[in-house]
C-alpha positions as CSV (number, residue, x, y, z in Angstrom):
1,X,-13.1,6.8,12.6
2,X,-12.2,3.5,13.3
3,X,-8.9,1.6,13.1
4,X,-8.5,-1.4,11.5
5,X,-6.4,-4.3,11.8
6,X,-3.7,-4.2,9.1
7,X,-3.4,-8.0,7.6
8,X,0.1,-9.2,7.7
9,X,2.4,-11.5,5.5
10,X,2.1,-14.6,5.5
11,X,-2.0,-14.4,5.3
12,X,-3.1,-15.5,2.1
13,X,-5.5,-12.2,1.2
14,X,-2.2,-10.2,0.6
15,X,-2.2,-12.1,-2.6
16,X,-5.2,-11.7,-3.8
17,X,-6.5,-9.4,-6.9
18,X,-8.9,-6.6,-5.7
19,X,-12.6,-5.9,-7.6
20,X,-12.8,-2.3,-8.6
21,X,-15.1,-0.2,-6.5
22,X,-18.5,0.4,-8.2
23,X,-20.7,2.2,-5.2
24,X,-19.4,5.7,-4.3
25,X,-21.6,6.3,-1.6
26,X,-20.8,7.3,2.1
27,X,-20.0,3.7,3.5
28,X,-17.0,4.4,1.0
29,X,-16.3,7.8,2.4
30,X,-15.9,6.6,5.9
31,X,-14.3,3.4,4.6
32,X,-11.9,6.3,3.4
33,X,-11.5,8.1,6.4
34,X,-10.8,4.5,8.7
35,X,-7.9,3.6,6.1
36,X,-6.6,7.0,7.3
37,X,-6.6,7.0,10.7
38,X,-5.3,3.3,10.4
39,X,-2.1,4.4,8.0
40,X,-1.7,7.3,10.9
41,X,-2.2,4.8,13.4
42,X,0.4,2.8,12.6
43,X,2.0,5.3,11.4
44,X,2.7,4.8,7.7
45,X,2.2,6.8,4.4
46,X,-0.3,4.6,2.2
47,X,-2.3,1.7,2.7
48,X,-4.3,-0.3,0.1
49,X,-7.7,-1.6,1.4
50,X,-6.7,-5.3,1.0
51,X,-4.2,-4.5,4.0
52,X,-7.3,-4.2,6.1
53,X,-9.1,-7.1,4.6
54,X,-10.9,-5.5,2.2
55,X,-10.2,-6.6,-1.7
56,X,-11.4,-3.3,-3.3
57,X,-9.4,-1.1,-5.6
58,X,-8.5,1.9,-3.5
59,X,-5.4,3.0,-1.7
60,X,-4.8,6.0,0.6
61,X,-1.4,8.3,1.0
62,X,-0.2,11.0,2.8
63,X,3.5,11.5,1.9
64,X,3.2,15.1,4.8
65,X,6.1,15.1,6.9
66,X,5.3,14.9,10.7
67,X,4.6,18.1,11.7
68,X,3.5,19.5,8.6
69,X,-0.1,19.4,7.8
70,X,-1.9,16.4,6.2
71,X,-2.1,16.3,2.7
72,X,-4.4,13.0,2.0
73,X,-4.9,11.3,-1.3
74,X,-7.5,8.8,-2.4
75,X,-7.1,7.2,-5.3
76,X,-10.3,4.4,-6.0
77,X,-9.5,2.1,-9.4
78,X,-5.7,3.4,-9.9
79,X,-4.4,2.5,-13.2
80,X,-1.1,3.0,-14.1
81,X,-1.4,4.1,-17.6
82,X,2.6,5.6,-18.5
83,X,5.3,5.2,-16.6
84,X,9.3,6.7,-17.6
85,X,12.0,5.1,-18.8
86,X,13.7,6.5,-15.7
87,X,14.5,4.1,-12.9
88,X,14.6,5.8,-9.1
89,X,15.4,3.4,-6.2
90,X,13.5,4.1,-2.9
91,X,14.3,1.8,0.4
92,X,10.5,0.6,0.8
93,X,8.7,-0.7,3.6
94,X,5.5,-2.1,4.3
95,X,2.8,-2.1,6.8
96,X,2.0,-5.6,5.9
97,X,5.8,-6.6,6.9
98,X,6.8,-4.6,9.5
99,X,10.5,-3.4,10.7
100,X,11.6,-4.9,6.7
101,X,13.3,-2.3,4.4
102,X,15.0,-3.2,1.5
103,X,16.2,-1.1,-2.0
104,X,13.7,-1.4,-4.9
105,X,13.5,-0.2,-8.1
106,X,10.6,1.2,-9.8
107,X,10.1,3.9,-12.9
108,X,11.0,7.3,-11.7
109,X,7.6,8.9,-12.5
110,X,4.1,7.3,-13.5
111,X,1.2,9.2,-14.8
112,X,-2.2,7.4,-13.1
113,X,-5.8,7.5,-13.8
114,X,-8.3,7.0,-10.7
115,X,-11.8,8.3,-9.5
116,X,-12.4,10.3,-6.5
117,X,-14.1,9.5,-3.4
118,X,-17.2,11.3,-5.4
119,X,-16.4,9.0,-8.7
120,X,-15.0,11.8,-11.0
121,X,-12.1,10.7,-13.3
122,X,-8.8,11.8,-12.2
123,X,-5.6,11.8,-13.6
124,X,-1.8,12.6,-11.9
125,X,2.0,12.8,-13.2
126,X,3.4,10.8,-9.6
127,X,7.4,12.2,-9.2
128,X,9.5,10.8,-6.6
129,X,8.2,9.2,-3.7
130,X,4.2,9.4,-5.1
131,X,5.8,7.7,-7.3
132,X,7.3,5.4,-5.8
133,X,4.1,5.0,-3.0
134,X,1.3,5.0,-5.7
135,X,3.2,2.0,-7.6
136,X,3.6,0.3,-4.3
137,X,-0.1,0.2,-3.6
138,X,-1.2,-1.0,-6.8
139,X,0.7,-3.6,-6.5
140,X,-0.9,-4.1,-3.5
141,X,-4.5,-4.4,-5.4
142,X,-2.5,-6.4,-7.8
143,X,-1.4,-9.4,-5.1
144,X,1.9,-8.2,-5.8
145,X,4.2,-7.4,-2.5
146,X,7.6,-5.5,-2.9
147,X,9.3,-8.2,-1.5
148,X,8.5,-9.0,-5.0
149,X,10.7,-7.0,-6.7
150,X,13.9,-8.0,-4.8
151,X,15.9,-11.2,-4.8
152,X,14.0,-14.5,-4.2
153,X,16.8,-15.4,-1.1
154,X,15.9,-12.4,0.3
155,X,12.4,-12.7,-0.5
156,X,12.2,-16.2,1.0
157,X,14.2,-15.4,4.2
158,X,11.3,-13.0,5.0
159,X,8.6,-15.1,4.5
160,X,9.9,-17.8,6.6
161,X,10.5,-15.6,9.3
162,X,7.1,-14.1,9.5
163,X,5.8,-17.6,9.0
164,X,7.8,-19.2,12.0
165,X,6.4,-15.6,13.7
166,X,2.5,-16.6,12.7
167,X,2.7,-20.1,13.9
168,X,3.9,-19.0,17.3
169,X,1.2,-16.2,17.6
170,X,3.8,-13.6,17.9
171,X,2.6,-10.1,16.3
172,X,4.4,-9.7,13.5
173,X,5.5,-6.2,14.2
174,X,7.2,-7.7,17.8
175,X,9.5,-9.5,15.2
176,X,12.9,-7.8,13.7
177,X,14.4,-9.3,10.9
């Protein structure tokens, strides 16, 4: 397994929309099992593939508790396809913007459709923080960052401090906001 370098804010490839993944073959199994041992790496508990530079449709989570043992999830062309009327607020933080947390609200449970690393149709009811992760990374293959969802003066002061960081070849996670 190899770890990748996780793309941070303010590089323009966070934005972009990923193409859904068409080949299930095992290039896409291993590309699997490097998001993993990336997301453990750094550590986190999902990753889309567009943090690592790669604009397909497919995330990886593992919401285990350290300790406990891994429970991975790959989910390849996630749809959200209902979500509840019932809001749930999660502090939320990113890979792609390190040592940033803030409060964002997103539907208390979503029921997804995806494929499997083999290609077979899958469907899940996500509660809690699936929930809240699975949204998260779509977003991610969506351009969409969850800085996003909170207010723009907060949302600005970020980006301009991990711009300033970027143009003085700091690493972003050496930054605390």
């Amino acid at each position: 397994m190899t770890i990748k370098p996780i793309i941070f804010i303010p590089d323009p490839i966070l934005r972009a929309v990923s193409a859904p993944v068409e080949r299930f073959d095992a290039g896409l199994r291993k590309f699997a099992d490097d998001m993993f041992a990336t997301m453990y790496d750094a550590p986190g508990i999902g990753l889309a593939a567009i943090q690592v530079a790669e604009p397909i449709r497919m995330v990886v989570i593992d919401l285990a508790k350290e300790g406990d043992a891994p429970e991975p999830h790959v989910f390849i062309n996630p749809k959200i396809v209902e979500r509840s009327d019932e809001p749930s607020t999660y502090e939320e933080g990113c890979l792609s913007i390190p040592d940033y947390y803030a409060e964002v609200e997103r539907p208390a449970s979503v029921r997804v459709t995806y494929q499997s690393i083999d290609g077979k149709p899958q469907e899940m009811l996500a509660e809690g923080l699936m929930a809240t992760c699975i949204q998260h990374e779509i977003d991610h293959l969506d351009g969409v960052l969850f800085i996003d969802h909170i207010s723009k003066l907060k949302r600005d002061m970020v980006i301009k401090k991990f711009k300033k960081l970027a143009k003085t070849n700091v690493p972003a996670s050496a930054g605390k906001i």
